[in-house]
C-alpha positions in Angstrom: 21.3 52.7 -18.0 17.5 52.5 -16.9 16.7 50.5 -19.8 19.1 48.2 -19.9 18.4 47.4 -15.9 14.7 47.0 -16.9 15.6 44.3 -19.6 17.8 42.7 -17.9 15.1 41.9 -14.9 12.7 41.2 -17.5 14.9 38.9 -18.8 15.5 37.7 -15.0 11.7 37.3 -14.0 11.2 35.3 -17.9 13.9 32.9 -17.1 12.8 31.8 -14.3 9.2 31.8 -14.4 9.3 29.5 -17.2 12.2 27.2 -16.1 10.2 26.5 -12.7 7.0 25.4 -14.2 8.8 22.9 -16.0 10.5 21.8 -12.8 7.2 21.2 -11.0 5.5 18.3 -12.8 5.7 14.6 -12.7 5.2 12.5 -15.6 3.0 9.0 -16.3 1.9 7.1 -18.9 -1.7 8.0 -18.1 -1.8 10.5 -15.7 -4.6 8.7 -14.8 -5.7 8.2 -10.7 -8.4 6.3 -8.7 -10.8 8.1 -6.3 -13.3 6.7 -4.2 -16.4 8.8 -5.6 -18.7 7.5 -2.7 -16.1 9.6 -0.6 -16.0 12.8 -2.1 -19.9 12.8 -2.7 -20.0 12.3 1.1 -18.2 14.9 2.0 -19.8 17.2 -0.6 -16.8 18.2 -2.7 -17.2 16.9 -5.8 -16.6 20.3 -7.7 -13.9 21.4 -6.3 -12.4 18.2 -6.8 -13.1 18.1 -10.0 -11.8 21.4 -10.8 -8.2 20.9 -9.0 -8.1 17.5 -10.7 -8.2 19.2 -14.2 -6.0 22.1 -13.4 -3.2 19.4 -12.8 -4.1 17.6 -16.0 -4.9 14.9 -13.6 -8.0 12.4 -15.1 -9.9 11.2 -11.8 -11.6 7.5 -12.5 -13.7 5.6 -9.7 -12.2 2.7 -8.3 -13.6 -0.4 -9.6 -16.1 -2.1 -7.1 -13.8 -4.7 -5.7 -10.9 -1.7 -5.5 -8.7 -3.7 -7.7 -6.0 -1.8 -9.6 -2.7 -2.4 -11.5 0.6 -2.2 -10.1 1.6 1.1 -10.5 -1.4 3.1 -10.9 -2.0 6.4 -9.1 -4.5 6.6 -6.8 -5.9 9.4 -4.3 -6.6 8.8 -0.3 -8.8 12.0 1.2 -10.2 12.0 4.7 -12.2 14.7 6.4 -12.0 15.6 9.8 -14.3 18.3 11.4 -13.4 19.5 15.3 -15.1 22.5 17.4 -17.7 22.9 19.1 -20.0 25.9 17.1 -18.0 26.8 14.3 -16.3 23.4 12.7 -12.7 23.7 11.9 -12.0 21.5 8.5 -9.1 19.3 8.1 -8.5 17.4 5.2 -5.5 14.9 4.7 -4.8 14.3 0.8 -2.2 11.4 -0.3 -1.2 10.4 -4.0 0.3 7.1 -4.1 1.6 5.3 -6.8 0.1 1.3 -6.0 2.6 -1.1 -5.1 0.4 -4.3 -5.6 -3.1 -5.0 -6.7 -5.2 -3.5 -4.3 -4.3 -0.2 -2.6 -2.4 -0.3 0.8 -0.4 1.5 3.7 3.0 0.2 2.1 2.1 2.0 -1.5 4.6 4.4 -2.3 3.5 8.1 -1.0 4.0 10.5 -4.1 2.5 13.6 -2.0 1.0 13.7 1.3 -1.0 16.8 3.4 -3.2 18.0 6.2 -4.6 21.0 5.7 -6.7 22.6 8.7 -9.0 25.4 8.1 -10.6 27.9 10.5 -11.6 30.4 8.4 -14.0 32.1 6.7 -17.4 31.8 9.4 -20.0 31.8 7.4 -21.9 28.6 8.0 -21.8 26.5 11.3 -20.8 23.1 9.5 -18.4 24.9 7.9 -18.4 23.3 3.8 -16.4 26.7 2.6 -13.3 25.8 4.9 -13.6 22.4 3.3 -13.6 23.3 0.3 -10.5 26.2 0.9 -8.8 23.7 2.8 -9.2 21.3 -0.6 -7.6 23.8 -2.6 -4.8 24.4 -0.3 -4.0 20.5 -0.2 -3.8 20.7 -4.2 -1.6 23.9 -4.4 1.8 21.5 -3.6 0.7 18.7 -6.1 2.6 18.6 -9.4 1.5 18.9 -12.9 1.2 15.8 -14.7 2.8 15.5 -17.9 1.9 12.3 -20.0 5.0 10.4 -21.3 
């Protein structure tokens, strides 16, 4: 009777395991999005951008110098915020839209959108670890791209 318990939640936890990672993923031609590299080099997260980019199969290209794109390319929006007085608190907003027009803009359809405040861990006064957690915690709820 043990046994046949045991495989039968095996059999449970394999179903669906496997069935949800197909549910979470979106699919494009490309998977291909714009960044504004002069951004992310500002606020000193290129790596970890990098990495969460690849682990979503996600190919990050800068945007071309006059920010013109082709209707219905994916693009990334990031802003960082930092509030407190001696230790910073980190908040980063992340959008992936899917452009609308030409040139990005505020009526571009909003794929994924989220602000992400970190506190923690102390360890430096300008606080780049809790920008960088807070990074990773923005990409957790972003899709796997699968090309079609």
């Amino acid at each position: 009777m043990k046994n046949l318990f045991l495989l039968l939640a095996l059999f449970f936890i394999y179903i669906s395991t496997s069935k949800a990672a197909q549910y979470y993923t979106f699919k494009d031609p490309s998977c291909k999005a714009y960044i504004d590299s002069k951004k992310i080099k500002q606020y000193e997260i290129v790596s970890v951008f990098s990495d969460q980019l690849k682990e979503k199969k996600i190919f990050a290209e800068s945007f071309p110098g006059n920010k013109k794109i082709v209707k219905g390319d994916l693009y990334f929006e990031l802003l960082k915020e930092s509030e407190g007085i001696i230790w910073k608190d980190c908040i980063i907003t992340l959008a992936l839209k899917r452009s609308e027009g030409n040139f990005p803009s505020a009526e571009d359809k909003v794929l994924y959108e989220t602000k992400n405040k970190r506190q923690f861990p102390r360890i430096t006064f300008g606080g780049k670890e809790r920008c960088e957690r807070a990074l990773k915690d923005a990409f957790v709820h972003i899709p796997t791209c699968v090309k079609r």
